[in-house]
Backbone and ligand atoms as CSV (ligand in chain L), in Angstrom:
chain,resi,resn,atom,element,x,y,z
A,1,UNK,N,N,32.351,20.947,20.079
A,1,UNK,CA,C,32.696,22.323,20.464
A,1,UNK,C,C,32.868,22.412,21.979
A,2,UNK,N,N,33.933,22.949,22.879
A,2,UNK,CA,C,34.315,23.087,23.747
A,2,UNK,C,C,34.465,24.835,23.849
A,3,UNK,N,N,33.519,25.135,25.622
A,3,UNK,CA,C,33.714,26.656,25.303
A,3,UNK,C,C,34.603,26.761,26.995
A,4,UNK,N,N,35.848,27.746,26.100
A,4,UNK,CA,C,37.547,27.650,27.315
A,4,UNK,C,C,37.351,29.260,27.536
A,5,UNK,N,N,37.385,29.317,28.902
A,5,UNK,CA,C,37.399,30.651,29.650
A,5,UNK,C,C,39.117,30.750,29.945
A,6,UNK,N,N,39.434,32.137,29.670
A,6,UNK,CA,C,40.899,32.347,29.743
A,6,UNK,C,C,40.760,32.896,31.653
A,7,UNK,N,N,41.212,32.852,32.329
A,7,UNK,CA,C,41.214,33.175,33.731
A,7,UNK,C,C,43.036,34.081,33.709
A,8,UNK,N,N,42.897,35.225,34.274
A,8,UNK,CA,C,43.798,35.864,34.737
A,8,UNK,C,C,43.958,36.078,35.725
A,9,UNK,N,N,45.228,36.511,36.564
A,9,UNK,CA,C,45.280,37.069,38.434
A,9,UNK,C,C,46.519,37.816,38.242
A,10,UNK,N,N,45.955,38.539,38.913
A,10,UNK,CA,C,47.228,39.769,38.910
A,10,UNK,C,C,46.924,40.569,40.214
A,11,UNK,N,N,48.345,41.645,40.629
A,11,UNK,CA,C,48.204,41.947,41.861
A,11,UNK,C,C,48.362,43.337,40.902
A,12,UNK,N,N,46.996,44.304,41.713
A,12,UNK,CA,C,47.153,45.405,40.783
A,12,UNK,C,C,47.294,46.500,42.267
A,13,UNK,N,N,48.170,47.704,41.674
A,13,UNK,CA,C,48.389,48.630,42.584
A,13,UNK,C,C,48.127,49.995,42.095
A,14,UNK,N,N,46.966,50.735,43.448
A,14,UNK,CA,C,45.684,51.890,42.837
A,14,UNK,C,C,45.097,51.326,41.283
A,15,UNK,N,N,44.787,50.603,40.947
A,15,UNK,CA,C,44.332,50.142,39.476
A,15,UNK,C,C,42.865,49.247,39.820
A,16,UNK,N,N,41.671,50.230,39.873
A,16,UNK,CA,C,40.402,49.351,39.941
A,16,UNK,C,C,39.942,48.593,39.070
A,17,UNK,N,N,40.564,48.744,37.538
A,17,UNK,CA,C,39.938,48.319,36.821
A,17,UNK,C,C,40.760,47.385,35.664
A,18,UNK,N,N,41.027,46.346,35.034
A,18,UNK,CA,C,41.971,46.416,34.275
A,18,UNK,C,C,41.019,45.596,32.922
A,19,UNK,N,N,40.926,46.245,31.619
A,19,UNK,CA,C,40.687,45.224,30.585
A,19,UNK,C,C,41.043,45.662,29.511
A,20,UNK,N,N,40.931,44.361,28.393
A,20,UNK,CA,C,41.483,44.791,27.103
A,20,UNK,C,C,40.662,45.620,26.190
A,21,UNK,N,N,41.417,45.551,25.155
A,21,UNK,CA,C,40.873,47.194,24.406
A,21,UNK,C,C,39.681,46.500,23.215
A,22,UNK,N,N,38.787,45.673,23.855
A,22,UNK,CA,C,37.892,45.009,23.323
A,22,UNK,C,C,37.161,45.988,22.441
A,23,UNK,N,N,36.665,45.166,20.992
A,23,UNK,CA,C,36.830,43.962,20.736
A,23,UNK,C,C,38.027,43.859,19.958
A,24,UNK,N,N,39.247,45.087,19.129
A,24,UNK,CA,C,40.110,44.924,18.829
A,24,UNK,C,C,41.491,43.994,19.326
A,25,UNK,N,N,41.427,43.824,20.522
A,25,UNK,CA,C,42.519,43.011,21.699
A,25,UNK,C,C,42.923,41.691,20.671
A,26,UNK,N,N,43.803,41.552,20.834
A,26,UNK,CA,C,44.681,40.234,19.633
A,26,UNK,C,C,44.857,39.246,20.588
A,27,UNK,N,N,44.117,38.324,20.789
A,27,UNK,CA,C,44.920,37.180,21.863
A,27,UNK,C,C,45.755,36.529,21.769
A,28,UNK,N,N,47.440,36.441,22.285
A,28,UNK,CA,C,48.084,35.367,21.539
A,28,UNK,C,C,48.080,33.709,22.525
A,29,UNK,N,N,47.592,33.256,21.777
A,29,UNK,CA,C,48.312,31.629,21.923
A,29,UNK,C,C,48.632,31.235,21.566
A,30,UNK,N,N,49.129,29.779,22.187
A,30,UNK,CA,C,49.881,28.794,21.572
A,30,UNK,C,C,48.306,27.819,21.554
A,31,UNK,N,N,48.669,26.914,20.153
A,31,UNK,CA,C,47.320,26.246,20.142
A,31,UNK,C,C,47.332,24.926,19.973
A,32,UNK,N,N,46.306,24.036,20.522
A,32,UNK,CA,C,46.614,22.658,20.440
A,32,UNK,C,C,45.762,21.885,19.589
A,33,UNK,N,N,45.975,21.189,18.520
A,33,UNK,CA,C,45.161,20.694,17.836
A,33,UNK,C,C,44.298,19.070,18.933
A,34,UNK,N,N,43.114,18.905,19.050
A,34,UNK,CA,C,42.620,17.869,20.157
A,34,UNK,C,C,42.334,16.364,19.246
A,35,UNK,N,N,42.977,16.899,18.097
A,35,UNK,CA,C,42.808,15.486,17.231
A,35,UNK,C,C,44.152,14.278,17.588
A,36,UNK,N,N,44.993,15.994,17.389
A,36,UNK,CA,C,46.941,14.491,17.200
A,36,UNK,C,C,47.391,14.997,18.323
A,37,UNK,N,N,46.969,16.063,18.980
A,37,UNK,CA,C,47.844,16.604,20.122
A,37,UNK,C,C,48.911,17.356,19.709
A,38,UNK,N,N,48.843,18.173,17.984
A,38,UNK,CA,C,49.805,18.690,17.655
A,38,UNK,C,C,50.347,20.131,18.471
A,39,UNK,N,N,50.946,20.649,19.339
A,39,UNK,CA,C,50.932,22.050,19.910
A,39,UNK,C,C,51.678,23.355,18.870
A,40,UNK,N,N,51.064,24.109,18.424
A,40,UNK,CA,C,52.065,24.987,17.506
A,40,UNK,C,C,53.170,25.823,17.887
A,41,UNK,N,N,53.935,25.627,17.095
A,41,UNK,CA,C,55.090,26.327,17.717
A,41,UNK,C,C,55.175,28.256,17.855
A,42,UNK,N,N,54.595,28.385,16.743
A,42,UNK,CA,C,54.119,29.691,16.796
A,42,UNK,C,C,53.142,30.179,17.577
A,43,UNK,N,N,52.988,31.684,18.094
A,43,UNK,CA,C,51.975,32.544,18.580
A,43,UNK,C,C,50.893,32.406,17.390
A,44,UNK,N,N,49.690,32.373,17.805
A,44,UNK,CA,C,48.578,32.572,16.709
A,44,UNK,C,C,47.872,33.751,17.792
A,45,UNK,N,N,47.006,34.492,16.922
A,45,UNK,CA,C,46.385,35.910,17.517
A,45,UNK,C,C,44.850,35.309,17.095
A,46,UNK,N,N,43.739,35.786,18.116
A,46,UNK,CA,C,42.527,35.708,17.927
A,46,UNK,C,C,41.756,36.811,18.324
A,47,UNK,N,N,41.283,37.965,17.350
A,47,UNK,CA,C,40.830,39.059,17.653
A,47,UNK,C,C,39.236,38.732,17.253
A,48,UNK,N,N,38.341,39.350,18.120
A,48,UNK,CA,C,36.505,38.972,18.418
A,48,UNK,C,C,36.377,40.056,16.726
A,49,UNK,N,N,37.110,41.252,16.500
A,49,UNK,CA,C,36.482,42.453,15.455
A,49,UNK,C,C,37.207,41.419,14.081
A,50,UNK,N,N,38.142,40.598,14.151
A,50,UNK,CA,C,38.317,40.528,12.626
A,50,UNK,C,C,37.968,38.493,12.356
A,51,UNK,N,N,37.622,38.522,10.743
A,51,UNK,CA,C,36.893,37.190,10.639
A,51,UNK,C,C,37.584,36.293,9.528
A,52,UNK,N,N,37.806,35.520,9.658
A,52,UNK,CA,C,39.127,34.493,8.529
A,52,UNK,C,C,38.646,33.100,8.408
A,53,UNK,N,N,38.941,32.589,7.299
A,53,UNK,CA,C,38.602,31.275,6.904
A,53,UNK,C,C,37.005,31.301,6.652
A,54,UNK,N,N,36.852,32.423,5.423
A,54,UNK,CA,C,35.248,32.245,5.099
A,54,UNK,C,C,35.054,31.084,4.015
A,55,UNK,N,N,33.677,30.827,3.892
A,55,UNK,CA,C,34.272,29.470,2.446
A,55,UNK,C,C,32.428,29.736,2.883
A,56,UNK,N,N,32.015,29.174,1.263
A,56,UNK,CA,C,30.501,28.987,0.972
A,56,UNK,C,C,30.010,28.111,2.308
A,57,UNK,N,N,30.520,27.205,2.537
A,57,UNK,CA,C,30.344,26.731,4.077
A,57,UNK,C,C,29.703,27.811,5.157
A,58,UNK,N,N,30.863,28.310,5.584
A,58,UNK,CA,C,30.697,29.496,6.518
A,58,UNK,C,C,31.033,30.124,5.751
A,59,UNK,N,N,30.056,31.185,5.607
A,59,UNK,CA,C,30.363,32.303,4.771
A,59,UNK,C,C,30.996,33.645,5.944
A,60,UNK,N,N,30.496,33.805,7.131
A,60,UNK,CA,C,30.913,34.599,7.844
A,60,UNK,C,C,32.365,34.078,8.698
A,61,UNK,N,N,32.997,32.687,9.040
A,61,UNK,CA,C,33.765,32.783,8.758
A,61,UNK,C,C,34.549,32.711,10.286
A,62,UNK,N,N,35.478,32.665,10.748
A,62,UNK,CA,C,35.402,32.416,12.432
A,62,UNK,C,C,36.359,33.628,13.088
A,63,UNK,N,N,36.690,34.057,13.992
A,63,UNK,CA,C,37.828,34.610,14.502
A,63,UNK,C,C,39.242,33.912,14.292
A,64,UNK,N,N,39.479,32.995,14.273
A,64,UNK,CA,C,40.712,32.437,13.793
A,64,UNK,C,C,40.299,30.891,13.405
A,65,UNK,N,N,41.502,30.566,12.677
A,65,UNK,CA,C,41.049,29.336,11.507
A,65,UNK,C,C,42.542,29.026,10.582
A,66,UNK,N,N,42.648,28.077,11.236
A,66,UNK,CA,C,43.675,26.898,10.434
A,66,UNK,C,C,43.511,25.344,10.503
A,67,UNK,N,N,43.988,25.297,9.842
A,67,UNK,CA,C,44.544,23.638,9.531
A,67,UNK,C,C,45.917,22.918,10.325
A,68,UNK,N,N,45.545,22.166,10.662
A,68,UNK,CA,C,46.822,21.229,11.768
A,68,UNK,C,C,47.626,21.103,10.752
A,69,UNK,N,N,48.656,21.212,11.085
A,69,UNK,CA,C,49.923,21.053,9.785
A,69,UNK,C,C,50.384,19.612,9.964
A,70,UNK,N,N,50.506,18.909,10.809
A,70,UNK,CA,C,49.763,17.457,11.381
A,70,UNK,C,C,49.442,16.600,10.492
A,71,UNK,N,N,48.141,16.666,10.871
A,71,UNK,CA,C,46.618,15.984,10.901
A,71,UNK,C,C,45.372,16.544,9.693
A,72,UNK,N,N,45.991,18.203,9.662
A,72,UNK,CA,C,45.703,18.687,8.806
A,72,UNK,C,C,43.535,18.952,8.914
A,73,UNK,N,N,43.711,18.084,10.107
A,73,UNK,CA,C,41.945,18.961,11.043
A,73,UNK,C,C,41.679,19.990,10.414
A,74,UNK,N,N,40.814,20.770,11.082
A,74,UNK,CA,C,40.274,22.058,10.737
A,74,UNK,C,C,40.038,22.766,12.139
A,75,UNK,N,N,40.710,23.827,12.542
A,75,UNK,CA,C,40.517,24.506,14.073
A,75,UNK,C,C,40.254,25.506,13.778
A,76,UNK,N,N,39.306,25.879,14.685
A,76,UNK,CA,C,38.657,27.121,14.734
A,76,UNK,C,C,38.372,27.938,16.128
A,77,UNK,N,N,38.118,29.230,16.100
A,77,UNK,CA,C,38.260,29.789,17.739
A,77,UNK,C,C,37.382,30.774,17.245
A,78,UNK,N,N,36.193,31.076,18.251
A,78,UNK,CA,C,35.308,32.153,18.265
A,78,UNK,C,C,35.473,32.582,19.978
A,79,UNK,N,N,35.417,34.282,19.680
A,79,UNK,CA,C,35.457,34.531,21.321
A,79,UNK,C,C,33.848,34.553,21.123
A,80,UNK,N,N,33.342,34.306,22.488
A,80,UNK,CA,C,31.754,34.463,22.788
A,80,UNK,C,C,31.392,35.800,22.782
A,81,UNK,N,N,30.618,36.135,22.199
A,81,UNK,CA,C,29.898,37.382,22.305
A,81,UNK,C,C,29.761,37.826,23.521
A,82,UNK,N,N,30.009,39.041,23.754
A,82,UNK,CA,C,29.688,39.453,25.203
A,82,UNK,C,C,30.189,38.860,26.679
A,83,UNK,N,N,31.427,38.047,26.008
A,83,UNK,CA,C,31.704,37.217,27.380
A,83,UNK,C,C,33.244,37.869,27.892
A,84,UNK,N,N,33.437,39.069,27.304
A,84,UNK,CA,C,34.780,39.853,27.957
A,84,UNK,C,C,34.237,40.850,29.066
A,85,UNK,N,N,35.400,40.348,30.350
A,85,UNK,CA,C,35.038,41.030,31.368
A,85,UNK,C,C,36.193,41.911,32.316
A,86,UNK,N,N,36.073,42.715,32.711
A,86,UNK,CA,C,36.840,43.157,33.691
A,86,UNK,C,C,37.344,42.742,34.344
A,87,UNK,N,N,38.544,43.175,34.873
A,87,UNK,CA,C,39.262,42.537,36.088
A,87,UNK,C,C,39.922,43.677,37.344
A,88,UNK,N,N,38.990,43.480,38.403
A,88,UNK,CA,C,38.638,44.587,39.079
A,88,UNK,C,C,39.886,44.656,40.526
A,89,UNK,N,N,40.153,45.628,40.793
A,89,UNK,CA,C,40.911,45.371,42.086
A,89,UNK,C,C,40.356,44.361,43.251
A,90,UNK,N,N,38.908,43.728,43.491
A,90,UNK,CA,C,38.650,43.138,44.006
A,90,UNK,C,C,39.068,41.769,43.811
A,91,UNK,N,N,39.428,41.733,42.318
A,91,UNK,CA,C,39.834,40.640,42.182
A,91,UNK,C,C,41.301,40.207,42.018
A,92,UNK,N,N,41.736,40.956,42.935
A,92,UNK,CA,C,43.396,41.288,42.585
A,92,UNK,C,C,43.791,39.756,43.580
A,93,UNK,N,N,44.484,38.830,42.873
A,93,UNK,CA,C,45.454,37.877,43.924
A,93,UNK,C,C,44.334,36.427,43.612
A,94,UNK,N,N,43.358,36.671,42.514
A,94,UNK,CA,C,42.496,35.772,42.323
A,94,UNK,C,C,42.256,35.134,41.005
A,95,UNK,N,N,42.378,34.100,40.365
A,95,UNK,CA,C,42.005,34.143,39.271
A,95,UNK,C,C,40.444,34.417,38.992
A,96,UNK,N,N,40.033,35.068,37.486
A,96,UNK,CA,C,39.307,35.148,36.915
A,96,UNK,C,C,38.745,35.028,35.400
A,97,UNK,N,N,37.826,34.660,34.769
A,97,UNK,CA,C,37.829,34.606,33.767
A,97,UNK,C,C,37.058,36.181,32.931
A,98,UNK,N,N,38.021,36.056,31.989
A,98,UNK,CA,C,37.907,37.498,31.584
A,98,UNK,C,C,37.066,37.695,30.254
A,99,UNK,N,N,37.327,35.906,29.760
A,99,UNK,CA,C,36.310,35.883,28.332
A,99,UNK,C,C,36.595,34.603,27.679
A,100,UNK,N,N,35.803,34.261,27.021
A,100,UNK,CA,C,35.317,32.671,26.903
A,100,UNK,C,C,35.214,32.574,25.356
A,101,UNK,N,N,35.813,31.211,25.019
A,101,UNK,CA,C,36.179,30.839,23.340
A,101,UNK,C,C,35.489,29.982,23.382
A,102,UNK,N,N,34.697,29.603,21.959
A,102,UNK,CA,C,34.088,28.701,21.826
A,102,UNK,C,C,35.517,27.855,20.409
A,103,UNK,N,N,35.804,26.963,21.061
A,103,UNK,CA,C,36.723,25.831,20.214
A,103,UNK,C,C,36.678,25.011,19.816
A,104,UNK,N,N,36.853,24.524,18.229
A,104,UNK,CA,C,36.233,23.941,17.543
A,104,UNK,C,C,37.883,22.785,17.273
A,105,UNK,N,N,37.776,21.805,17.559
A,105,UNK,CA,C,39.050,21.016,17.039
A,105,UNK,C,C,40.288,21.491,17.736
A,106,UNK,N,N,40.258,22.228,18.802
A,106,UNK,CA,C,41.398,23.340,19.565
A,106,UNK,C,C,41.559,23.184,20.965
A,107,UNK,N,N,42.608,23.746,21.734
A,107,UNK,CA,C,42.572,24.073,22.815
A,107,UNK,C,C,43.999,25.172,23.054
A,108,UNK,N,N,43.346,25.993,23.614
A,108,UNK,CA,C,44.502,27.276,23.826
A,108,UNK,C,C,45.317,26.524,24.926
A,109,UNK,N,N,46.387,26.541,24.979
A,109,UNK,CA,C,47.530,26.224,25.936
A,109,UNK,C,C,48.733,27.033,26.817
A,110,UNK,N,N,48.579,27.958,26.376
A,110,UNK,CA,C,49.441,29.249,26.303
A,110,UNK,C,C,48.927,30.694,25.751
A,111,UNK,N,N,49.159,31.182,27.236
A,111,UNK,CA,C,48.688,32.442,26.727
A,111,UNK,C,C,49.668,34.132,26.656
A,112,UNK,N,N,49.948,35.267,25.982
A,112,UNK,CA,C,50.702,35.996,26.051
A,112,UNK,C,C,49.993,37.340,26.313
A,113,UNK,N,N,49.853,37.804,27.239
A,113,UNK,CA,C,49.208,39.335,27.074
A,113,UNK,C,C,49.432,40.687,26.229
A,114,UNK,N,N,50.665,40.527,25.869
A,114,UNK,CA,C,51.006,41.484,24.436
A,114,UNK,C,C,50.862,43.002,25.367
A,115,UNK,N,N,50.313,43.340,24.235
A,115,UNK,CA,C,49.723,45.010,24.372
A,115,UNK,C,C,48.681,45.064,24.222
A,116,UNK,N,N,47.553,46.042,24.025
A,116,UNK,CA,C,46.413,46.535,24.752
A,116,UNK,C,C,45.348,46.393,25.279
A,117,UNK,N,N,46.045,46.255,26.355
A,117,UNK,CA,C,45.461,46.687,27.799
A,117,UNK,C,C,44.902,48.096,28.351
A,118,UNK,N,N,43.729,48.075,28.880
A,118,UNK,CA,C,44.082,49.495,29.450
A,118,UNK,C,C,43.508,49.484,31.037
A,119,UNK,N,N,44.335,50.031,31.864
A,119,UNK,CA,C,43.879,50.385,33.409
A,119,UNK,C,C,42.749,51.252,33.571
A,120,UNK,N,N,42.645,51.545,34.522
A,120,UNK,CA,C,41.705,52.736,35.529
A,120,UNK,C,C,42.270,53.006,36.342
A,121,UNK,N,N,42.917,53.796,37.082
A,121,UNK,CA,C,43.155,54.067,38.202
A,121,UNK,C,C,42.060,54.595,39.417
A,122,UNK,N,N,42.101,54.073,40.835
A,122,UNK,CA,C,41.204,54.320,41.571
A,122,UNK,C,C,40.947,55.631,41.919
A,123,UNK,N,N,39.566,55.977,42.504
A,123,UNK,CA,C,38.841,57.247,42.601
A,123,UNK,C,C,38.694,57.723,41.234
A,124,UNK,N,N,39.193,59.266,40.841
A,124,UNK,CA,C,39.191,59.870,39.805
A,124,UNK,C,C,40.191,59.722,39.215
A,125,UNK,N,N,41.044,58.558,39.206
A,125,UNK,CA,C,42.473,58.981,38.445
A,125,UNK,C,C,42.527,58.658,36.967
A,126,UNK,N,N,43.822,58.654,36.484
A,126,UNK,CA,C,43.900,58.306,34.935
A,126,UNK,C,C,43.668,57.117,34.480
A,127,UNK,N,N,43.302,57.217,33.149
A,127,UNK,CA,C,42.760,55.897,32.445
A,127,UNK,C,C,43.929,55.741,31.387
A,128,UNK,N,N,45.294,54.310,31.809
A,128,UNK,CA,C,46.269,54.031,30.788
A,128,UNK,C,C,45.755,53.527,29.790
A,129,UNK,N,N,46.382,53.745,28.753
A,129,UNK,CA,C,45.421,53.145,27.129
A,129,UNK,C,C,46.622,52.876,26.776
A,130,UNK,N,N,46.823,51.366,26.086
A,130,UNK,CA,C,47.942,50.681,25.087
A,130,UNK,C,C,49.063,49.721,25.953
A,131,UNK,N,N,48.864,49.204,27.334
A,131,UNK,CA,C,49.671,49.097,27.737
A,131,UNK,C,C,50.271,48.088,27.562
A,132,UNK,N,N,51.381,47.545,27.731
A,132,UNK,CA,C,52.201,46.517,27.441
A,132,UNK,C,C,52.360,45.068,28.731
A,133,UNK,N,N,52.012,44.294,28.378
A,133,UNK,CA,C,52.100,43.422,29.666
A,133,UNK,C,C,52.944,42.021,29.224
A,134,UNK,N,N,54.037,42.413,27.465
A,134,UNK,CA,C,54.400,40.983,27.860
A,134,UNK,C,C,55.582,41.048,28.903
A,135,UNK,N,N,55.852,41.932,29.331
A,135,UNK,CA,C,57.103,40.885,30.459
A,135,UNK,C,C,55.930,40.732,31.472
A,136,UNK,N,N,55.060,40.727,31.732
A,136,UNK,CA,C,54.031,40.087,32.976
A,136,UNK,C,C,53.845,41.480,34.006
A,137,UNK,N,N,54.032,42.470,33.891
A,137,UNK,CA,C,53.828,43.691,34.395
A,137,UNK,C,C,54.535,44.412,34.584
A,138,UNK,N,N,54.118,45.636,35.014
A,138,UNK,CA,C,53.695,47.597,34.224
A,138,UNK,C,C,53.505,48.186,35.310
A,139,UNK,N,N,54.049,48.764,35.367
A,139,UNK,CA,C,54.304,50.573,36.388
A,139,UNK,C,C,54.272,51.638,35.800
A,140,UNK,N,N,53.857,52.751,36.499
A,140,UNK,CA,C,53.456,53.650,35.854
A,140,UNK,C,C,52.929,54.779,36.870
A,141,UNK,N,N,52.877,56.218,36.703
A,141,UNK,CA,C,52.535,56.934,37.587
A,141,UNK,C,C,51.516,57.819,37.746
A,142,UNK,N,N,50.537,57.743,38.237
A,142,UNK,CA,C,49.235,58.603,38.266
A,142,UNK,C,C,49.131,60.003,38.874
A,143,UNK,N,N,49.651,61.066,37.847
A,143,UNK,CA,C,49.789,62.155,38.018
A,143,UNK,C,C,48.101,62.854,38.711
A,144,UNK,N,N,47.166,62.854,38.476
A,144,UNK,CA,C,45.994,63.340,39.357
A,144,UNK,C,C,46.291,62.242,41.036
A,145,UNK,N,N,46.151,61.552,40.701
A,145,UNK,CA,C,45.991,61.031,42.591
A,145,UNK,C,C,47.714,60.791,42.902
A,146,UNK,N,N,48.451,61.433,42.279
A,146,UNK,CA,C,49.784,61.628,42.609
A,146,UNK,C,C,50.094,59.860,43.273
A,147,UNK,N,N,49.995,59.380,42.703
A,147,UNK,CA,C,50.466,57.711,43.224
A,147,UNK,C,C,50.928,56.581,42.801
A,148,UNK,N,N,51.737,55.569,42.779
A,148,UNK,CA,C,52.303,54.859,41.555
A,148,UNK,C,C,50.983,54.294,41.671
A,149,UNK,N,N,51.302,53.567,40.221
A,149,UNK,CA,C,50.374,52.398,39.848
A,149,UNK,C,C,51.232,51.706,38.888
A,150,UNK,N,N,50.316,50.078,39.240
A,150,UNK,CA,C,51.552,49.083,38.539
A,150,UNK,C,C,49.986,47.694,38.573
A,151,UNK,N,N,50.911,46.697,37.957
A,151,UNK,CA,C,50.230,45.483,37.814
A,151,UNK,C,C,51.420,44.402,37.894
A,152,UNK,N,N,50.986,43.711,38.802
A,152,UNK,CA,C,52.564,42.481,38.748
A,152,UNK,C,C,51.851,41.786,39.025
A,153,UNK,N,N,53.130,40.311,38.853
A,153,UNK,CA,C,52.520,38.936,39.392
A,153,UNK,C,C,51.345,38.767,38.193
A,154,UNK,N,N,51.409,38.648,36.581
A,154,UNK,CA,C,50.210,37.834,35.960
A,154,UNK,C,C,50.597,36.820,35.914
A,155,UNK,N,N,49.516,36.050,35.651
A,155,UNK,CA,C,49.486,35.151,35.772
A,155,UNK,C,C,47.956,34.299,34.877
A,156,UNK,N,N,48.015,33.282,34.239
A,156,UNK,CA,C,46.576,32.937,33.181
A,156,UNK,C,C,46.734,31.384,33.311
A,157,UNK,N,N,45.286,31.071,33.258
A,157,UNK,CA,C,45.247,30.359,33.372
A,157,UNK,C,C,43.918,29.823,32.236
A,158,UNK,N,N,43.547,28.274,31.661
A,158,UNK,CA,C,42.720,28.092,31.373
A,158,UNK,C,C,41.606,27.428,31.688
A,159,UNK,N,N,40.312,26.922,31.919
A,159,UNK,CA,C,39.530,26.192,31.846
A,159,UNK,C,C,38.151,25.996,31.325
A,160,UNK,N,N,37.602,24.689,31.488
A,160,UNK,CA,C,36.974,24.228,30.655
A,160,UNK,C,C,35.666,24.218,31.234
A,161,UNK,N,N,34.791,25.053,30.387
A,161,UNK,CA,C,33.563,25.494,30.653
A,161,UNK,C,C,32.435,24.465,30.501
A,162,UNK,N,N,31.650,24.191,32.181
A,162,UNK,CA,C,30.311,23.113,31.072
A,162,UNK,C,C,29.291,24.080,30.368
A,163,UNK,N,N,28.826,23.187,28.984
A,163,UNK,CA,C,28.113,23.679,28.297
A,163,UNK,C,C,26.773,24.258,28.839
L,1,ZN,ZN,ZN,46.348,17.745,14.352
């Protein structure tokens, strides 16, 4: 078992706060089997709220779960409990890790931000809910602090956590 922190950086504008709409958030990757080196060609989604591939084995069952079409392995992806985090204007122009998989026979290789996301805007301003980040960033206008707000420049990255 290998546990992979997803790291993001983004340049966020008036936006103190940025995270996903945890624990519903769908992660997409591309995934690598660490047996044959098979990479899938498809997006696979890994959401922390829903649970697949139960069997008297595991009866509860993992966040995502297939078979190498390959090698025909067994991969599995759990996000860590409690390991989704914010990504704060302080950390704007920096990578960070935002939340950590525990991977079983896997390695994420690719990552897609999809949709929901949601901002903060700084001081008292509005809180965006649903937002869209696959072209890599979002503008948008904050009617209370009268000011744009946007997120550009993402950017993800992965690495490999010691145990
Ligand atoms: Zn394989």
């Amino acid at each position: 078992m290998v546990k992979i922190g997803l790291q993001i950086n983004a340049q966020l504008e008036n936006i103190e706060e940025l995270k996903t709409n945890h624990p519903d958030y769908r992660f997409f990757f591309k995934i690598k089997c660490t047996n044959c080196g098979e990479v899938s060609d498809k997006w696979h989604d890994v959401s922390e709220s829903e649970r697949v591939g139960q069997s008297s084995r595991v009866p509860n069952g993992f966040n995502f779960y297939m078979k190498c079409k390959i090698c025909s392995r067994e991969i599995s992806v759990d996000v860590v409990e409690h390991s989704n985090q914010s990504y704060t204007l302080d950390d704007s122009g920096k990578f960070k890790t935002i939340v950590t998989f525990d991977c079983r026979g896997a390695e994420p290789v690719e990552f897609s931000p999809q949709t929901g996301w949601i901002a903060k805007s700084v001081e008292n301003g509005q809180v965006f809910e649903d937002i869209d980040l696959s072209e890599d960033d979002w503008a948008d206008y904050d009617e209370k602090n009268k000011s744009a707000v946007g997120i550009s420049e993402f950017q993800f990255q992965f690495i490999k956590l010691k145990k």
